[in-house]
Structures are given as C-alpha cells and as structure tokens.
KOLMI-332449 format. One record per residue (C-alpha): x, y, z; residue number from 1. Coordinates in steps of 0.001 Angstrom, whole numbers. Layout:
BEGIN
+---------+---------+---------+-----+
!      px !      py !      pz ! pos !
+---------+---------+---------+-----+
!       X !       Y !       Z ! NUM !
...
+---------+---------+---------+-----+
This chain:
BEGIN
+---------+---------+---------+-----+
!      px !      py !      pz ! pos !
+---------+---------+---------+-----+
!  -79036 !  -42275 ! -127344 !   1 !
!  -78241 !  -45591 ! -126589 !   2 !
!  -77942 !  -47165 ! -123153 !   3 !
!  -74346 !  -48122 ! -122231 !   4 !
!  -73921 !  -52264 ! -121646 !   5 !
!  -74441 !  -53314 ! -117713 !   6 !
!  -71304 !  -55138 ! -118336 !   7 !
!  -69487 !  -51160 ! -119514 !   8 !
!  -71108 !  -49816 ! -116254 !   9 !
!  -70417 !  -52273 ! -113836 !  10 !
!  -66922 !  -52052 ! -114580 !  11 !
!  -67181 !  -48497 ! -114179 !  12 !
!  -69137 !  -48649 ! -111031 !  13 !
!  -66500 !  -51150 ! -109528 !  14 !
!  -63301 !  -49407 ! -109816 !  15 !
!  -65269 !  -46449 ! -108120 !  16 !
!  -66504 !  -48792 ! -105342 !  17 !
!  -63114 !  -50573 ! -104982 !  18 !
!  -61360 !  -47128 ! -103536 !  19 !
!  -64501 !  -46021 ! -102008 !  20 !
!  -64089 !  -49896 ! -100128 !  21 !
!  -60685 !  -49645 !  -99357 !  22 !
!  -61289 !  -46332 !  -97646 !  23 !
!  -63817 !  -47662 !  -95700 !  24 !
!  -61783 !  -50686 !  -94705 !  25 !
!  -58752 !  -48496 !  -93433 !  26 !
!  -61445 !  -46391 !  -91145 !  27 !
!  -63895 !  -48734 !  -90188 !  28 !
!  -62862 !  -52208 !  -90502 !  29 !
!  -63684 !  -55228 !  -93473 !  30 !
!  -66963 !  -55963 !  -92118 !  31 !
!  -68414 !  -52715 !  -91458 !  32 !
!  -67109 !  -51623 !  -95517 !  33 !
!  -68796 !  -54706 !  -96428 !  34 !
!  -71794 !  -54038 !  -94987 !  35 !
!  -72040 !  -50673 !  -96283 !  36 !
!  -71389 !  -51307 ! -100320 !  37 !
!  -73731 !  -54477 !  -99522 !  38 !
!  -76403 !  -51924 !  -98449 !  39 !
!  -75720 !  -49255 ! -100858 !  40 !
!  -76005 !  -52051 ! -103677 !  41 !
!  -79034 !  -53193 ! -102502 !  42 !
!  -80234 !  -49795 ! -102705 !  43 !
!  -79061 !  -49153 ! -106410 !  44 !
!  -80637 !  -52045 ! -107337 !  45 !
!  -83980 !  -50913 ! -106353 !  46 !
!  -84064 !  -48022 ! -107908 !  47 !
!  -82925 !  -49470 ! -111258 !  48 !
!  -85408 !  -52419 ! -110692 !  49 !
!  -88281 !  -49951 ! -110271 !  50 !
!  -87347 !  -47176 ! -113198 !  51 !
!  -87309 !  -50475 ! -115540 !  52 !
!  -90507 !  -51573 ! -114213 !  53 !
!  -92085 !  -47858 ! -115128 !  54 !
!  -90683 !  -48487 ! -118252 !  55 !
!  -92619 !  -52045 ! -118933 !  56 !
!  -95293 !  -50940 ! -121560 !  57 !
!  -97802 !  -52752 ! -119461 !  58 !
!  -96704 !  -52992 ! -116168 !  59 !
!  -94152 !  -55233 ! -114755 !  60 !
!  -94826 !  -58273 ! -115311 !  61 !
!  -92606 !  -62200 ! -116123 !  62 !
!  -93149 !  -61507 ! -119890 !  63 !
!  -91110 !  -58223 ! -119397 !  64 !
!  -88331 !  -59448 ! -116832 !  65 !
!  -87803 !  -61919 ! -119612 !  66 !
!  -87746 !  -59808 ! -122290 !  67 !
!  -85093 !  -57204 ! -120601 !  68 !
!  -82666 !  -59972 ! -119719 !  69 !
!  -80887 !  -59434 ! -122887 !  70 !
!  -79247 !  -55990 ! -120822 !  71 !
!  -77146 !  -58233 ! -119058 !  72 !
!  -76383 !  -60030 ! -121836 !  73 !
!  -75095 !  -57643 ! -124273 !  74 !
!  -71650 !  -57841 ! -125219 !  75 !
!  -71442 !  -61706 ! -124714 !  76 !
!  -71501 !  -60779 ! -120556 !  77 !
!  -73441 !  -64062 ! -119753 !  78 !
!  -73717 !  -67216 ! -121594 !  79 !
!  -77492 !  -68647 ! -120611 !  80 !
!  -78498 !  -71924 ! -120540 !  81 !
!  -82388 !  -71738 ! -120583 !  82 !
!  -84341 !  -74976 ! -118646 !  83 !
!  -87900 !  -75350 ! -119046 !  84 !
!  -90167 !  -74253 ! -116377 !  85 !
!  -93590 !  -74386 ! -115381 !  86 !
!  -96157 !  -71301 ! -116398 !  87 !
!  -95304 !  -68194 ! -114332 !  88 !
!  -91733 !  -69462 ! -113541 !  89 !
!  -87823 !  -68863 ! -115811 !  90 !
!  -85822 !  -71060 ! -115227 !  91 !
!  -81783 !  -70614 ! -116758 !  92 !
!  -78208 !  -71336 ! -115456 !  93 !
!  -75267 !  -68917 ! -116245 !  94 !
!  -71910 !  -71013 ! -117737 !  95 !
!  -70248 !  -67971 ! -118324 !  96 !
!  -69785 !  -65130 ! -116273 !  97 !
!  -67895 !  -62231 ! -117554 !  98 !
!  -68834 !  -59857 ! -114979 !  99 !
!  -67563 !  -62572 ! -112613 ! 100 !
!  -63864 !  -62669 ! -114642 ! 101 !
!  -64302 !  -58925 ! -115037 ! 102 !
!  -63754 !  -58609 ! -111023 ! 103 !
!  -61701 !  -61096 ! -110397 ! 104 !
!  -59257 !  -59571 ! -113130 ! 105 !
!  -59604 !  -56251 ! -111335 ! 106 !
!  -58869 !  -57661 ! -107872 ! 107 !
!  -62269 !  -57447 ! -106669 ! 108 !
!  -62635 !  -61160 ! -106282 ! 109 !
!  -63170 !  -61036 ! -102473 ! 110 !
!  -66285 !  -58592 ! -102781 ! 111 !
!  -67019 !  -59530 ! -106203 ! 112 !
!  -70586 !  -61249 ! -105077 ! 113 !
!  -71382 !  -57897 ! -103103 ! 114 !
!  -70941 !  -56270 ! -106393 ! 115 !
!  -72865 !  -58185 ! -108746 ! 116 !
!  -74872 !  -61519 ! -107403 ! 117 !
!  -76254 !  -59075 ! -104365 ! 118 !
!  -77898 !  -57126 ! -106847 ! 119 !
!  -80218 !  -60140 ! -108442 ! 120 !
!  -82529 !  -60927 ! -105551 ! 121 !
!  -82543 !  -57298 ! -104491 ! 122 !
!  -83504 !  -56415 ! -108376 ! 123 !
!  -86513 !  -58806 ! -108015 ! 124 !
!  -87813 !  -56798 ! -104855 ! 125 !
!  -87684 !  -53557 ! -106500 ! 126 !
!  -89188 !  -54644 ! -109659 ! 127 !
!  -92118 !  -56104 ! -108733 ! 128 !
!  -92997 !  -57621 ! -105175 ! 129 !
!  -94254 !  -61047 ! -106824 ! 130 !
!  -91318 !  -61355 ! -108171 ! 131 !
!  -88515 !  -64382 ! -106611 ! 132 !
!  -85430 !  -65618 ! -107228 ! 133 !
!  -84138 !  -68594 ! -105613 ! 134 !
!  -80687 !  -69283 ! -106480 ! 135 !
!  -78374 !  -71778 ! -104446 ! 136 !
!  -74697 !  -71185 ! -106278 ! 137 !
!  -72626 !  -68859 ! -108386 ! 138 !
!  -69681 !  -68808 ! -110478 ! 139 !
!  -68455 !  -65419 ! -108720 ! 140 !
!  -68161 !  -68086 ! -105355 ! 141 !
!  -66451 !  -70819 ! -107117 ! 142 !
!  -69417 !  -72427 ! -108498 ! 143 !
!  -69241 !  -73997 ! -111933 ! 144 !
!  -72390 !  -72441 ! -112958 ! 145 !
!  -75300 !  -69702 ! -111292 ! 146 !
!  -78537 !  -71375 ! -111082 ! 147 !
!  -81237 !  -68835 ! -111343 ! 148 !
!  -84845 !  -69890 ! -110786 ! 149 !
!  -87844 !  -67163 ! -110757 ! 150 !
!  -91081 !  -67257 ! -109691 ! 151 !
!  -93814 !  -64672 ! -110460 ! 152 !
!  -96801 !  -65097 ! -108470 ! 153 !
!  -99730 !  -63823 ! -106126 ! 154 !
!  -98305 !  -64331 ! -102641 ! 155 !
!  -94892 !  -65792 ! -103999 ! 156 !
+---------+---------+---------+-----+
C-alpha cells in the first residue's frame, strides 16, 4: 500500500485540529489552545521522526534525512532550492510553500506555523539527537522564503 502524501495528511490533520482549537479557545483561552496543539505537535512529530528513523536501513543517519525529504515534497508541496554545504551539513531554502497556502486558504493562517514549521525542529529531535536545524524565517510568517540549515554531528 502506498503511503498517503504529508501534504494529503496535513490537510487532513488540520481541519481536525482547527475545531479541536476552536474548542479549546472558547474554554480555555487563545494562549492556553495554543499551547496545547503546540505541545501535542511536538509530540506527533516525535513519534513520526523516530518510526522513520527505525525504518533507515542503517540507522538514522544525514544520508537518510536526505534521502526521505522527497515525503514532503510529493505532489509539488515544496519547491527546494538546494545551497551547498559543508560535509555533515544540508543546506536548502523553500520558495514555495504549499502547505503554507494550504492553511492560509483554510483559515488557519494565525496557527498555521504551530501546524507545520513547529514540527521541523521537533522532527530533528526525535529522529536522531545529532541531528539540528537552525532556521531563522518562513514563508508561513510572511517570509519570502524558509531557510533550512542542518547539522549532523557528535555533540551538535
């Protein structure tokens, strides 16, 4: 069977979250709903970061990060702009951003980022601990392009 598109599934996953959010946001207040899906996002990204790093034939390593990146991809959902990098660093910016016009289109603009960019540094932790991202911008914040810039590494 093949796997459904991230870009299919977060789609899905948002317009669940989105009434799950507003729930929370009539109860408990904006900040206390954001803090929650930012938490419970976190937490989902872990535990997809570490069932693909079971899944790396030999072991998690920069190779295989690389190699998966085309999941996000799929169905034109980023357009990359690769940079050269030093060994044990990948280096790319994002120009596009469907997943970015994808929540914006469904409303979801305001907790778009909690949604989607939370998820990329979180990823890295539960994929492998020498894993880093470092990224200063997106396009889901206004940005005119995501700069994403990882670092595998010993003590990174």
């Amino acid at each position: 069977m093949e796997e459904m598109p991230i870009v299919t599934r977060r789609r899905i996953e948002a317009g669940f979250a989105k009434g799950i959010f507003d729930e929370m946001t009539a109860t408990f207040g904006e900040e206390a709903a954001r803090a929650v899906l930012a938490r419970a996002v976190v937490k989902m990204a872990h535990e997809v970061a570490g069932e693909m790093a079971a899944r790396a034939p030999a072991g998690p390593s920069l190779e295989h990060f690389r190699a998966i990146q085309s999941l996000w991809r799929a169905e034109d959902a980023l357009t990359i702009e690769e940079i050269p990098a030093p060994e044990g660093e990948f280096h790319f910016n994002v120009t596009r951003c469907r997943y970015a016009e994808m929540y914006h289109a469904m409303g979801l603009g305001e907790i778009g980022a909690l949604l989607s960019c939370n998820r990329d540094g979180a990823f890295c932790e539960g994929y492998d601990p020498r894993l880093k991202l470092t990224r200063t911008q997106t396009i889901m914040q206004g940005a005119a392009y995501c700069d994403f810039r990882y670092r595998w590494g010993e003590g990174s």
